[in-house]
Every structure is written in structure tokens, then in C-alpha cells.
N, C-alpha and C positions, 0 to 999 in steps of 0.2 A: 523741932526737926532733928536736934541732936537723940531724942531717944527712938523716934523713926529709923534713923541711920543705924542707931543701934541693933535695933532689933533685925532689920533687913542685913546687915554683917553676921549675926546669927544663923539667919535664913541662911545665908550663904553658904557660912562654915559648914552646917549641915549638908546642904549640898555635895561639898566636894569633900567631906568627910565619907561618904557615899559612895562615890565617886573615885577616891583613893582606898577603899577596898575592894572595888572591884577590879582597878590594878592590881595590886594582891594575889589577888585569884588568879591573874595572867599572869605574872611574875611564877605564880609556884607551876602552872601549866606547864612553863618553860622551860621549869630548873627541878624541879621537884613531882611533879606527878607522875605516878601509872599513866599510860597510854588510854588503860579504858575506863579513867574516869574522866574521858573528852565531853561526851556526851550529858554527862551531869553537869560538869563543871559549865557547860552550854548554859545550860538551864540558872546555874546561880549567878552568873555575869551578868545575862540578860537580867535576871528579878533586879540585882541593881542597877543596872542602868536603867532600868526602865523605872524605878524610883525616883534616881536622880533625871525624866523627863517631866515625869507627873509634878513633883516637886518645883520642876523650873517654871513650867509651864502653867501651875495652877493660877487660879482667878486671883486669889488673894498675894500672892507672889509677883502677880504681874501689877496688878494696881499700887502694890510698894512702889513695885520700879519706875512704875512711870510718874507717882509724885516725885521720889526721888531725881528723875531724868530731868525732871523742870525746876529742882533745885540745884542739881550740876551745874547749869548753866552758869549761876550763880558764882560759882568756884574758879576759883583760878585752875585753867584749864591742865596746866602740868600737878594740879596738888593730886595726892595720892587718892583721895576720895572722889574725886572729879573723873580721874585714870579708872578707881574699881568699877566704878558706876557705868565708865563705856565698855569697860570689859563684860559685864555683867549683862548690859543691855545684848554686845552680840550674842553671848551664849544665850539667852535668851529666846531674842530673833529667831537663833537656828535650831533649837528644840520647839520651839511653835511651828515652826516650818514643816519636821519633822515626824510622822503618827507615831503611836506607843508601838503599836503594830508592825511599823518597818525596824523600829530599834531593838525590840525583841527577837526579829528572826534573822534582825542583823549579827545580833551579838551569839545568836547559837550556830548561825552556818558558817562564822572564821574558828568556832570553840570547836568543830570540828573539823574544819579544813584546817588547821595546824596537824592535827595530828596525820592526815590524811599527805600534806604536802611532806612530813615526816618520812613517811613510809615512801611514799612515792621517789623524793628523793633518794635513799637508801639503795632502795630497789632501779631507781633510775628508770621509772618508770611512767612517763607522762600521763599515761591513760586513767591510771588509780587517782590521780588530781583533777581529772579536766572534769568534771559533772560539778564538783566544787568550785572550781571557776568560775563555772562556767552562770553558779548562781550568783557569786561576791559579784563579777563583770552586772549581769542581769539586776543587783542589789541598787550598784555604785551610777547605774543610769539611771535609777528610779529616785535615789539621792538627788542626784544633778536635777532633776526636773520637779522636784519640792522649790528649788531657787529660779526656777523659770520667770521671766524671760533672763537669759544669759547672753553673752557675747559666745561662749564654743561653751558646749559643753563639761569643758572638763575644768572651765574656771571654779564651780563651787565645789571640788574635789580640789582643787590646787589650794585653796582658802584656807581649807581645814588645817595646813599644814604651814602657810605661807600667805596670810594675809591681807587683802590686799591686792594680792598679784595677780595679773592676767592672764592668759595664755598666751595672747600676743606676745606679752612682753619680755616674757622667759625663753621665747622663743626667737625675737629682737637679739635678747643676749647670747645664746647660744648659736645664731649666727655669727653675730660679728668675733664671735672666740673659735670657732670650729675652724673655720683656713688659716689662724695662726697656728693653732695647735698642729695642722696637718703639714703646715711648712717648718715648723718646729721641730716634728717628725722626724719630716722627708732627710732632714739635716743631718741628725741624728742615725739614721739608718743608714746616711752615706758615709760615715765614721765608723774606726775600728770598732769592736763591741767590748766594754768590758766581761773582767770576770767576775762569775757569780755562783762559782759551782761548791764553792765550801759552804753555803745557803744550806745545800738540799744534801745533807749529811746526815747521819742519825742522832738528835740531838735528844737529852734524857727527858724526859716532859715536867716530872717536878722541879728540876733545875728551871727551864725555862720558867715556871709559873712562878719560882721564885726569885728570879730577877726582874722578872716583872712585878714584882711586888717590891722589892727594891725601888723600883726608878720611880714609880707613879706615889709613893712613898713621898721622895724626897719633892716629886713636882706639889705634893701637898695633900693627897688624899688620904681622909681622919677617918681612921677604923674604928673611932667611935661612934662615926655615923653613916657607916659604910659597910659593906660586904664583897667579897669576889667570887663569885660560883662558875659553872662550865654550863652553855648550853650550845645548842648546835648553830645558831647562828646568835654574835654577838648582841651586846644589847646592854641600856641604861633606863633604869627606872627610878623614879625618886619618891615616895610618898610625901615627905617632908626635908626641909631641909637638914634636917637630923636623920633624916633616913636614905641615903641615895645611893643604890646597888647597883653594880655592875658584872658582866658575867662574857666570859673570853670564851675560847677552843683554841686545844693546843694540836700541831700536827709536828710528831715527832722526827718526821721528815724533811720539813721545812720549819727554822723558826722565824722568820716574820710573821709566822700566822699569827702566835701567838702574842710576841712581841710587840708589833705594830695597833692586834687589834687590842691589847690591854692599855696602851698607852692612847690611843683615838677612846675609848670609850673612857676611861680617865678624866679624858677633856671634856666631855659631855657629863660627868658626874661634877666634875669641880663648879661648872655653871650653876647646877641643881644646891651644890649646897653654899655657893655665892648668894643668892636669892636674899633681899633683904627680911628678915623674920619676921616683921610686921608684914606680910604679904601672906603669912598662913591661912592657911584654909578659905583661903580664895584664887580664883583665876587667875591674879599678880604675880602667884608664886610658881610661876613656870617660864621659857625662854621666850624670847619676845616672839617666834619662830623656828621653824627648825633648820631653815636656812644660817640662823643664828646660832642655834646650837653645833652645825654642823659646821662653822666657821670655828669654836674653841676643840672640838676634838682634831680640827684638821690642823690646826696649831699644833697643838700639843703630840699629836700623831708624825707630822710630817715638816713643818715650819722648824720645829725644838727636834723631835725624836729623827730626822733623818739631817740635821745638821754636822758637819764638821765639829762644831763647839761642843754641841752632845756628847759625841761622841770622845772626842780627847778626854772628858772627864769618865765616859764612863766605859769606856774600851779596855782597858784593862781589868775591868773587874769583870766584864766576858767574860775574856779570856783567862779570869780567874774559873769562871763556872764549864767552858768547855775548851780545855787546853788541851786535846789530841784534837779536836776542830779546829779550833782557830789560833793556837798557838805560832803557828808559822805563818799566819797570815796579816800583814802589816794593816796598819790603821789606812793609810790610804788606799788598798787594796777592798777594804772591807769597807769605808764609802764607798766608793764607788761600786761594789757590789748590792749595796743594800739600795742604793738609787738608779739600780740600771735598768734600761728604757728596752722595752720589747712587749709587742702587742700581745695580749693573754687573754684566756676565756674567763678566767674568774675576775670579776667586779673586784671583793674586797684585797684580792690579792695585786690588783693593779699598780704599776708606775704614776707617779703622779702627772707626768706627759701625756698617759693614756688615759685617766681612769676619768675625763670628764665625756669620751667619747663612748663608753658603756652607759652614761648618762641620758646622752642625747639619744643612745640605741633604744633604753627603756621609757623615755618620752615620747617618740614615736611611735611604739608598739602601743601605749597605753592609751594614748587618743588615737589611734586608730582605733581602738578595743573599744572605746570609748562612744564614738564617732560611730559605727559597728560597720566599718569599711573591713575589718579583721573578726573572723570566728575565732574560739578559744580554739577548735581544732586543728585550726591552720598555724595556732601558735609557734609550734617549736617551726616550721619549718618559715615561718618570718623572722624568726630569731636568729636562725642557722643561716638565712640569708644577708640579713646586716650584718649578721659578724662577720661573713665572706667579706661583704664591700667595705665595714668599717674596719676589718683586723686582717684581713686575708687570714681567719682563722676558719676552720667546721669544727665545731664541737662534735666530739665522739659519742656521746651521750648524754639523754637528759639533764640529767644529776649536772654538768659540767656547762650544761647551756641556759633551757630555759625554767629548770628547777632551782639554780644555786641561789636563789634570793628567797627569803624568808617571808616578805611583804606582802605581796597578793594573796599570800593565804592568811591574812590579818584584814585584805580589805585596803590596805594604804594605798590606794591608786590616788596619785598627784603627791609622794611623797619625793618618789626618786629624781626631781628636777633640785629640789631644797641640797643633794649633797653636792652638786656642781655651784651654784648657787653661792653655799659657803666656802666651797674652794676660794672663789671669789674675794667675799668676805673678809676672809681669813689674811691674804694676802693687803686688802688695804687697811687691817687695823695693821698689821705686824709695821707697813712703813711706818703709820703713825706712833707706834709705839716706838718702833727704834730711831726715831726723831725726839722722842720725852726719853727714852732712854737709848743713847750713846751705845754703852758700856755693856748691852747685854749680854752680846758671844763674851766678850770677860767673863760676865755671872756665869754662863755654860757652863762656862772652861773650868770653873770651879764648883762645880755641882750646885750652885744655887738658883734658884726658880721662885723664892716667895716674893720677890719686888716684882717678876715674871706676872704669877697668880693677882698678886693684887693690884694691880695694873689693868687684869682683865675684871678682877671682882670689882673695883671703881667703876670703869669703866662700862662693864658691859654687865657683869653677875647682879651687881644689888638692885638693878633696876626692875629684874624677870621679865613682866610681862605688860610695863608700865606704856611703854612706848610699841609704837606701829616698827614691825623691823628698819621698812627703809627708812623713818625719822632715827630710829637709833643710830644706824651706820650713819648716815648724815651729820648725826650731834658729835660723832667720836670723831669721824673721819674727813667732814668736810662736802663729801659728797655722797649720793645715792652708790650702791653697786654698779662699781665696774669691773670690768675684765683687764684693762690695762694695768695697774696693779702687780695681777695673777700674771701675766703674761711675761712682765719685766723680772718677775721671781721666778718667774722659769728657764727663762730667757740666758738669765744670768747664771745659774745656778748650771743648766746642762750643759752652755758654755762651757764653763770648767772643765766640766765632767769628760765631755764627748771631744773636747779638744776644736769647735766649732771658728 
């Protein structure tokens, strides 16, 4: 059986050898390509992933697994071999589920609605995007009913992302968190307002990209196995744990753009190259989910990067890089600027008070979409109308409403419930963490973050993709996902802030 196993880990590597170049190809789409080579670059993503179907799905490949499957049994069911073998199995499952035929025209109609939701954005132009839409929407139900019979629809599209998880049940949690947040709010709104206006200054753009390479720096990311590039909407990708890239936007007018979004995706690279390296070039080597990944950039984003302790250490060396900006503006002026609460049309630019209620706006839209209670042309004006009831906002135009997300023209429909999710997350490792360690606003205070990182690499990094998410949070924290948690760290935190 040992040279069976062998050989099927072979198989495997191959797979996602495959697999990890045609990330690759997405990765330079993003960062590096002409505009019109969208349409080619269609054509070479699909050839491989349509490799890595045939390949998963072939005769010989399956009759491995399923010896294999009746030897797992066999295995102590935490051993690593026991864990590849169920992973292996689901990918599996869901490319037999799947024809070559939908994976192909899957992978060539987002190769061009990237470039498509590009321009449309720009131009702020909804109509240049909606026909691509309108096919990914028409793709993502034809997905869904490959897993038929289902509980709603949009559970085998929440999978892919989130394990697992129902619809129900994301949407269980998102009730019981949405009237705290909204009395949370209401609290906050009846309070003076801080100031925030030294934010939205002319700030130099290479300076910013260079403090941000400073601080994610000292949090621990190895530029030897690393890169930082610009594209239009953020993003982290990892081929290997020797390889995990990330890529910011700077808005010289505002810096938490860039700030906030180099330090959140930081946290999502440090996961990637926590990843135990005996997990290479298999399905192990990735985050248990992306609710899980989206729980370490929200640390590292928002937990660490908009802390008081943070900041004491690294506040003056700001205001080393912009001292006609913030020179005159004190430390506890500039927290509470950088954490102040006001309902906003941009998602990644949100308060951390608000930004799970753009969450729940884009789960709603997307099973409706889903459900097909909602046309794609009715879009923006369901969008315009949540954000009325959820934000008392209008957005002014597309570009600002229901363009500024990146995803649907990728196809990720069931991803946007995973970063509310790990808000969650986020907030019940950090108590448990600062329960094993006391002292940590100390380490802040003095710029160190490596007992920080590997804390989370124990804990949470060398596993990847070993464990089911909720058993993960479970083993670390005690319990499944909650909201109580997130609530108490908010709770506490605006307190201060808002003077509650």
C-alpha cells in the first residue's frame, strides 16, 4: 500500500502542479498583462484547468482513490495521510460533478469579464459589464445544479469557499450580529464625531508603499518568498509556500487605502507561507477556508494594524514619512481618526462597525441573483436601494456602487459572506491568544510581532488545509464561530473611542 500512496501523491502533485500555473496566468492578468491579450489568456487557463479536470476525473485516478479511501479508514483519522486522502476525495467528487465543457467556458467568460469589469469600472459604466454577468450569474446556477438536490441554491457555491457551510447557517449568524451592530451604530451616531480630515491630504504614493513595506516587514513577511506589485483591486496569491505574492493600490489622496489594504493582505500571505511544507503540491497546502484566511488578514489589518499599541511604536516613524501632514497631529488624534465610524459606499474602505453590513448587502443581492428573484439588470438599482436602507447612502455612480468589487467578474459568487465570517473568527482567536499571551500590546509597543506570527503559524498556519474550518476554530478556541467575541471587541474598543 506504501507504494500505492506513493504513487497516487505523485498523481496528485501533478495535479496541482497544473493547477498552480494556471494561477500564474491569473496572477499576471492582474498585475502584468495588456488588456488584449484577455481573450488568449481565456483560452490558456481554461486548457489548464481543463487538464487539471480530466486528470482528477480520469478512470485510473479514481480507482486509486477509492483503494486508497478504504485504506484511510484504516488511519488514524487526524494523520496527515488520512486528512490528504479526504481532501483529495472532495476535489474529486466536485470535478466528476462538473463537465470539461462547463469548466472551459467557465474559465474563458471571467478571462474576459476581468478585463471587461476593468473598463466598465473606469468608465463607470454598468452596461459594458452586464452581458458578462449576466453569463458568470447564468454559469454559477448551472454550477449549483451539478450538486443537486441542495438545501438553497447557493449552498454549493458557498462550499467552494467555505466548506461545509449552509446557507442557513451564515445567515443564522448574520442575524443574530446585524441588531448588535445596528445598536452599536445608532450609539455611535448619537456621539460627537471624531476627526479624520488630515486622512484625506495629498499623501506621496512611494512614501506610502514604502511604509508599508516597512511595517508588514517587521510583522514577518520574507521577500524571499515574496513580492508586492499594484493592481486595481487587492489580492494574495501563493503558488507555494516559497512563493506567496501580494499586490496593494495606492490613493494618494487617502492613505488607508493603501496602508490598511497592504497590511490585510500581508495577513493573508503570512497564512500561505505558514502552510506546513510537507503539504506541497497538494490540496493541504492552502487555508482551511477563506473565512479562515479572512480571519488572519483581519488581525493583522485591523486587531494589530488599527490598535493603540500599533500605533505607539509605529507613529512616529509616520510622521517621519509625512510631516507637513501629520506633524501637528497627535497620536491620539490620529487613532481615533483612523478608527472612525461613518457609513461609506466603499466596502474595502469601511469602518470596522460598518464594513460587515456591506457584507450582508452583497449576500442578499447574490442569492437573490442566485435564486433569480433579481435580473442582472436590475442590479445596480437593488444595490442603490440597500445602500439607501443599510447606509442612508446613493451612490453617485457605478464605479462607487455596484462596480467597486472585483469578484463577480472572477465568478466568486458565495465568497463575500467568508470576510464577515472571519471578522468573527478573527476576534475569538485574538481573546484566545491574548489569554496564552498576556503581554502582547507590550510586544506592540515595541515593534515586535514574531511571538504575534507564530502563534498564529502553530496555531492556525502549519495546519493549511488539514482540518474542516469550524473543527479548526473549535481545536484553537474552544468553540464553533461566534459573533459574541467580535461584538465584545467592538463593543469595547468604540466605547473608548466614541466616549459611549
Amino acid at each position: 500500500m506504501e507504494k500505492k500512496l506513493a504513487k497516487f501523491k505523485q498523481a496528485v502533485a501533478e495535479i496541482f502542479d497544473i493547477y498552480a500555473a494556471a494561477m500564474m496566468l491569473e496572477w499576471d492578468q492582474q498585475v502584468n498583462m495588456p488588456p488584449g491579450g484577455a481573450e488568449r489568456r481565456g483560452n490558456q487557463i481554461a486548457t489548464l484547468q481543463g487538464l487539471v479536470h480530466s486528470k482528477t476525473t480520469s478512470k485510473k485516478f479514481g480507482k486509486r482513490l477509492e483503494k486508497l479511501s478504504k485504506y484511510a479508514e484504516e488511519l488514524d483519522p487526524d494523520s496527515d495521510d488520512a486528512r490528504l486522502i479526504q481532501n483529495v476525495q472532495k476535489f474529486y467528487d466536485t470535478h466528476a460533478k462538473v463537465t470539461p465543457e462547463y469548466t472551459a467556458k467557465f474559465y474563458k467568460t471571467v478571462a474576459l469579464a476581468y478585463g471587461a469589469w476593468e473598463e466598465a469600472r473606469a468608465e463607470s459604466n454598468f452596461a459594458k459589464f452586464q452581458p458578462y454577468l449576466e453569463e458568470i450569474v447564468d454559469l454559477r446556477r448551472q454550477y449549483a445544479e451539478f450538486f443537486a438536490p441542495y438545501e438553497h441554491v447557493y449552498d454549493p457555491l458557498l462550499d467552494v469557499y467555505e466548506p461545509d457551510m449552509k446557507t442557513a447557517e451564515v445567515q443564522a449568524i448574520f442575524n443574530q450580529l446585524r441588531p448588535q451592530q445596528v445598536e452599536l451604530l445608532k450609539a455611535i451616531a448619537d456621539s460627537p464625531q471624531v476627526d479624520s480630515s488630515f486622512l484625506h491630504l495629498e499623501y506621496d504614493e512611494q512614501k506610502q508603499w514604502d511604509f508599508g513595506v516597512e511595517v508588514i516587514t517587521k510583522y514577518g513577511y520574507d521577500w524571499k518568498r515574496g513580492r508586492q506589485d499594484k493592481s486595481a483591486h487587492p489580492f494574495t496569491i501563493g503558488f507555494s509556500v516559497n512563493d506567496v505574492r501580494i499586490t496593494t493600490r495606492v490613493d494618494k489622496n487617502y492613505i488607508p487605502t493603501a496602508l490598511f489594504g497592504t497590511l490585510h493582505e500581508c495577513g493573508h500571505a503570512l497564512y500561505g507561507m505558514g502552510h506546513n511544507p510537507a503539504y506541497e503540491r497538494t490540496p493541504l497546502a492552502d487555508g482551511a477556508s477563506m473565512a479562515v484566511h479572512e480571519s488572519q488578514s483581519r488581525t493583522y489589518e485591523n486587531l494589530v494594524g488599527r490598535s493603540m499599541p500599533f500605533w505607539e511604536h509605529f507613529y512616529p516613524r509616520l510622521q517621519e514619512f509625512f510631516p507637513s501632514q501629520l506633524g501637528n497631529v497627535d497620536l491620539g488624534t490620529f487613532y481615533k481618526g483612523i478608527n472612525y465610524v461613518e457609513p461609506s459606499l466603499i466596502r474595502v474602505e469601511a469602518d470596522e462597525a460598518t464594513y460587515n453590513l456591506h457584507i450582508m448587502l452583497r449576500l442578499e443581492l447574490e442569492i437573490a441573483l442566485m435564486e433569480g428573484s433579481l435580473a442582472v439588470n436590475d442590479l445596480p438599482a437593488a444595490w442603490n436601494s440597500r445602500m439607501e436602507e443599510y447606509f442612508d447612502l446613493t451612490p453617485p455612480n457605478d464605479a462607487q456602487g455596484v462596480l467597486q468589487d472585483v469578484h463577480w467578474s472572477s465568478g466568486y459568487f458565495g465568497y463575500f459572506p467568508t470576510y464577515a465570517l472571519g471578522n468573527l473568527i478573527s476576534a475569538q482567536l485574538w481573546e484566545k491568544l491574548s489569554q496564552e499571551m498576556p503581554d502582547i500590546d507590550d510586544q506592540m509597543r515595541r515593534g515586535e510581532f514574531a511571538n504575534l506570527t507564530e502563534w498564529m503559524r502553530s496555531n492556525i498556519h502549519v495546519h493549511g488545509k488539514k482540518y474542516k474550518p469550524q473543527e479548526l476554530v473549535q481545536r484553537v478556541t474552544g468553540s464553533k464561530i461566534d459573533p459574541a467575541p467580535y461584538m465584545r471587541y467592538l463593543t469595547t474598543k468604540y466605547s473608548e473611542i466614541y466616549g459611549l
